[in-house]
Structure formats: C-alpha cells, structure tokens
C-alpha positions in Angstrom: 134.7 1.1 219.3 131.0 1.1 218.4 132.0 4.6 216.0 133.9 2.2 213.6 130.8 1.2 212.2 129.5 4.7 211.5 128.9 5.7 208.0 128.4 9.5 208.2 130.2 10.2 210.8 134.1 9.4 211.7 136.2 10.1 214.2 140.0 10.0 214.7 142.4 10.9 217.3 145.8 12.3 217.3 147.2 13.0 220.9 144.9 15.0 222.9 142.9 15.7 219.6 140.1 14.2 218.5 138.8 14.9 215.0 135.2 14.7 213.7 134.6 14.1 210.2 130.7 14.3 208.8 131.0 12.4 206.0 128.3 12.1 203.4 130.6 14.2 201.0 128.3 13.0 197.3 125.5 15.2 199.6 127.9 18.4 200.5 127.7 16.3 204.4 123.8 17.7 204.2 122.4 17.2 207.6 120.4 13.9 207.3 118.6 12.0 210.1 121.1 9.7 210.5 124.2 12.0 210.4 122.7 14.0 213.3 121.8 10.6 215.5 125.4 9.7 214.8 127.1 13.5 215.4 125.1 13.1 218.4 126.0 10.2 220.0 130.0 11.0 219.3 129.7 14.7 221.0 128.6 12.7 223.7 131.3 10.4 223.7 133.8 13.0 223.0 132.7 15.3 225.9 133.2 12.7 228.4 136.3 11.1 227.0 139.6 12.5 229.3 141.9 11.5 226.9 139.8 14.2 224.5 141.1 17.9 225.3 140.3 19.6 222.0 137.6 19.0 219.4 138.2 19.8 215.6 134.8 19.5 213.2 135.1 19.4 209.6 133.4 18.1 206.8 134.4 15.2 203.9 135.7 16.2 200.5 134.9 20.0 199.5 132.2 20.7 201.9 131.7 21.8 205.6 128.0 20.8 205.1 125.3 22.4 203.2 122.4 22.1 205.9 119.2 20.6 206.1 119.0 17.5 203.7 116.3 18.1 201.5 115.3 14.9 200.7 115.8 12.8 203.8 114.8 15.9 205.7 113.2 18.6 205.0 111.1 17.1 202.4 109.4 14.7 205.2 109.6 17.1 207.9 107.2 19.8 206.7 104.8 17.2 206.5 104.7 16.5 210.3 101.8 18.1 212.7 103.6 20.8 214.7 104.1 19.0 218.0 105.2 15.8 216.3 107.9 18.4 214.6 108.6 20.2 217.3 109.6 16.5 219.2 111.8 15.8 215.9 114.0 18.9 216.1 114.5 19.3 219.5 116.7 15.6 218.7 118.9 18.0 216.6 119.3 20.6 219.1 120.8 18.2 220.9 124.1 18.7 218.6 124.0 22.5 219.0 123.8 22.2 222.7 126.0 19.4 223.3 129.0 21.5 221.4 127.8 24.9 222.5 128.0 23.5 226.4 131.0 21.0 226.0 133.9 21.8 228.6 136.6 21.5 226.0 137.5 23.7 223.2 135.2 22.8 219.7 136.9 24.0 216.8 135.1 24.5 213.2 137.6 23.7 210.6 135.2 24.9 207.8 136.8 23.6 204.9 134.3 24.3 202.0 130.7 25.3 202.0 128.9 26.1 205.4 125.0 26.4 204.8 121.8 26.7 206.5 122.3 24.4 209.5 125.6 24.1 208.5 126.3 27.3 209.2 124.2 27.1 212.4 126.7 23.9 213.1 129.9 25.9 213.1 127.9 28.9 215.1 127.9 26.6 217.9 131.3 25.9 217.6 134.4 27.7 220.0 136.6 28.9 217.0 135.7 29.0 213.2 138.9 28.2 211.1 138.2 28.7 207.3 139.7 27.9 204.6 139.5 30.7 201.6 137.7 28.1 199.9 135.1 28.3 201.9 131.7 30.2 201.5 128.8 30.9 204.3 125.4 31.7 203.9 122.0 31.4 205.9 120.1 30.0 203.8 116.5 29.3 205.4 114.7 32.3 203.5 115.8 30.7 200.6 113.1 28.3 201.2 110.7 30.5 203.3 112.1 29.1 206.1 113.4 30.0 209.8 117.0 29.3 211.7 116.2 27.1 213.8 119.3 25.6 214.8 120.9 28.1 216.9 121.3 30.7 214.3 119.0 32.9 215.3 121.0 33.0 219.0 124.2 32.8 217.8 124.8 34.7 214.6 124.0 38.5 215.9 126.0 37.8 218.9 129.3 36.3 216.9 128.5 39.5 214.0 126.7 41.6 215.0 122.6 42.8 214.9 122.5 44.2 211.4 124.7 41.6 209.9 122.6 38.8 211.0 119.8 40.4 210.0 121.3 40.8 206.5 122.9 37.3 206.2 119.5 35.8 207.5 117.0 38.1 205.3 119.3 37.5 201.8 120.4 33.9 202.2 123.6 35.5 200.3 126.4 33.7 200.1 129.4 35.2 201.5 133.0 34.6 200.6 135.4 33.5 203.5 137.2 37.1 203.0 134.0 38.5 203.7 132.8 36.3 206.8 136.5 37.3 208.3 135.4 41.2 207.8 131.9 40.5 209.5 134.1 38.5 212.3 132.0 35.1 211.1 135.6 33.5 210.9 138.2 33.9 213.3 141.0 32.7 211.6 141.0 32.5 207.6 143.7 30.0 205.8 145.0 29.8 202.2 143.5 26.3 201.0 147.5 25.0 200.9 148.4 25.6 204.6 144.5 25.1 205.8 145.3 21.1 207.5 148.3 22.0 208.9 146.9 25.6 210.7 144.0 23.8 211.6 146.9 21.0 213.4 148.7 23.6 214.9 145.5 25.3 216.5 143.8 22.4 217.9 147.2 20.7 219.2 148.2 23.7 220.6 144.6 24.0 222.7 145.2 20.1 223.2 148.2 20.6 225.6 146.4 23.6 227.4 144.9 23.4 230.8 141.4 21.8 229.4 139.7 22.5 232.5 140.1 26.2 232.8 139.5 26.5 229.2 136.0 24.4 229.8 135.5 26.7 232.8 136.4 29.7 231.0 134.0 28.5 227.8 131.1 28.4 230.0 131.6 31.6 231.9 131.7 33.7 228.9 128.4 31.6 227.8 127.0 31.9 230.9 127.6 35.9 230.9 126.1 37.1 228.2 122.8 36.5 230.3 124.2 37.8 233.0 125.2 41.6 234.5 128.3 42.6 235.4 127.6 41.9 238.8 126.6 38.2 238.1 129.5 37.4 235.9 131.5 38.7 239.0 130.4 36.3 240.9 130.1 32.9 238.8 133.4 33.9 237.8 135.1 34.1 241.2 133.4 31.1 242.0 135.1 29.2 238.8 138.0 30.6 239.9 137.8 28.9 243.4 137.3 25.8 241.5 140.5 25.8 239.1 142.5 26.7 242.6 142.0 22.7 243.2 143.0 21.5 239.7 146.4 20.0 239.1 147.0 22.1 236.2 146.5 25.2 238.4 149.8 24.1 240.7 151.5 23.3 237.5 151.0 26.7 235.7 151.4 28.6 239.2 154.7 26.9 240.2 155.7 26.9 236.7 155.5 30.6 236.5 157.3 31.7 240.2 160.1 28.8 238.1 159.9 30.4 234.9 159.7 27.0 233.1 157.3 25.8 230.8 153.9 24.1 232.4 153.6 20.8 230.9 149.6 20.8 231.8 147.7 17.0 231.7 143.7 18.6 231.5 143.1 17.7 235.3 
C-alpha cells in the first residue's frame, strides 16, 4: 500500500476500523504541508474503502496536534499575496471537508493537546473522545490571527455562540473537564482506560449499519441549513434510500425475530 511509505501520517486497521495516526510527535503532530497532503490523500482512501466502517483520528505520543506549524507553515504563509494564499488553504480545507462529509462515522480520539487547527481538526470530526489529559484551545488570536479551518463554522454550533466567542477571543486553554461542561467533548476518559474506550466506541460503530449512519451524518449536516420543512423532506427521501440497503432487511427482520442483526455496511 502506497501509505506504508508515509512519514507523518499512519494508518492501521483492525476489523471494520481503521485508525489514523498524525505522526510528527517531536512537533506536538503540528499541521505541516506535508502532513496535511498526506492526511489528505488517506481520508480519501478511507472514505472509499468498503472494508472501512468507522474512522478513529488521533495523534502520536502526548499530542492530538498543536495546529498550524509555525515554521514550515505559518512562517512562509503570511508571506504569500492574498490569492496565492487563498489557493494554498483551500488544499487544507480539503481535510475539514473530506471528514466533515465522509459517509462513515469520524471519531476524534484527542489524546493530548488539541490546538489552533488542531482543534478545528477534531471540530470536523463525528465524536470527540478525550482523554483527561487532554487540553483545547483556539489559539489564532494568540497570533492576531483568524480560524480558518472550520472553526469559525463549527465551534458555536458544537458549544454554543458565547462559548466560541470566548474560546476564540482568549486563546485560553481549556482543561478536558472543562471542554466536557461546554459539550466540546462528548465522551471524557481517565488517561488509563482512554485506548480501550476509544476500541470499544469505534468497534462498536464498526459493526453498525455504516450506511444509515453515513446517511444519517449527512442529514443532520445538511439540516442545520435547512427548515423544518426541508429536513422533512431530505430526510424521507434518505429514508426511501436505506429501505433498499441490505442492512435495512437485516435490522427489520431481525427485530419482528427478536435476534441480534449482524449488519455488513451495505
């Protein structure tokens, strides 16, 4: 596989699993260049894999990631005119978009530190799963900066208007226990059990019915643009689409049996 030769990125699969590691963990897994090309071009791979019904994210040594590298980044970046920078991020938008729209679940097992576009990283993601290790902060006014990688979307509607005003105006750092109060995490993990929560989780999403949870992903996306009346309708119309899948006959004669539905993601 052309992903063994990847240096910041790895990937692993257990089952219907499969497991992103960013891995440039002497940098905290900052966001270089290269990292994103190679994050990219695995999301892609992942999303269109059928053996792939669950996604897990997390980061190399005691970091999630810390952002933006400055260096190989930012520090070349600011430089640019503002079209030729404009061209250069949209290439890591990419990464938000491609997790943000995937039709599987994307879980963010936030081991350590999530920063700046880190933090916008694990935004994007289906589920945040933290350790209590881990810290979260929005760190672009620490630099005079903007969110620019999804934050700005994402963060008031995960916590809230005046939260993500506040996280985004103080580049605080947060605690996990206080990202679980603001609803920023969704399920928070002593450090000891954190591997084998974040296992149970994505195995147990693994073995669902990966279509309707795609489907059911992108109708809740799709709605908060919507009305009621819209989300209605896209939503009957998904519906009319899962009525066709084999996991639909499964979990539907399953039920009238009262057994188990052993689902296959098709």
């Amino acid at each position: 596989m052309e992903f063994d030769n990847y240096e910041t990125v790895l990937l692993s699969k257990e089952g219907p699993v499969t497991t992103i590691t960013l891995n440039r963990p002497e940098f905290l897994n900052a966001l270089s260049p290269k990292l994103m090309d190679e994050l990219d071009k695995v999301l892609e791979y992942v999303a269109d894999d059928s053996n792939t019904r669950a996604v897990v994210i997390t980061g190399a040594g005691r970091a999630f990631t810390s952002g933006g590298d400055m260096e190989l980044d930012i520090a070349e970046v600011h430089k640019m005119p503002a079209f030729e920078w404009r061209e250069y991020d949209i290439k890591f938008y990419s990464v938000i978009k491609r997790i943000y729209w995937m039709e599987k679940p994307v879980i963010a097992a936030v081991n350590g530190p999530a920063t700046g576009g880190g933090l916008d990283l694990a935004l994007a993601c289906d589920i945040r799963i933290a350790s209590d290790k881990a810290k979260f902060g929005m760190f672009y006014v620490r630099i005079a900066g903007v969110p620019d990688l999804g934050g700005c979307y994402l963060l008031p509607r995960i916590v809230g208007l005046g939260r993500a005003k506040l996280m985004a105006f103080t580049g605080d750092l947060i605690s996990a226990e206080e990202a679980e109060h603001f609803g920023l995490v969704d399920k928070l993990i002593q450090e000891s059990e954190f591997a084998n929560a974040v296992h149970v989780l994505s195995h147990k999403l693994g073995n669902m019915p990966t279509k309707a949870i795609g489907m059911t992903k992108q109708a809740i996306h799709r709605s908060l643009d919507m009305n009621l009346d819209t989300s209605l309708d896209y939503c009957n119309n998904a519906q009319l689409l899962m009525f066709d899948t084999e996991d639909f006959q499964q979990g539907f004669t399953s039920f009238l049996a009262k057994k188990k539905p052993d689902f296959k993601g098709r």
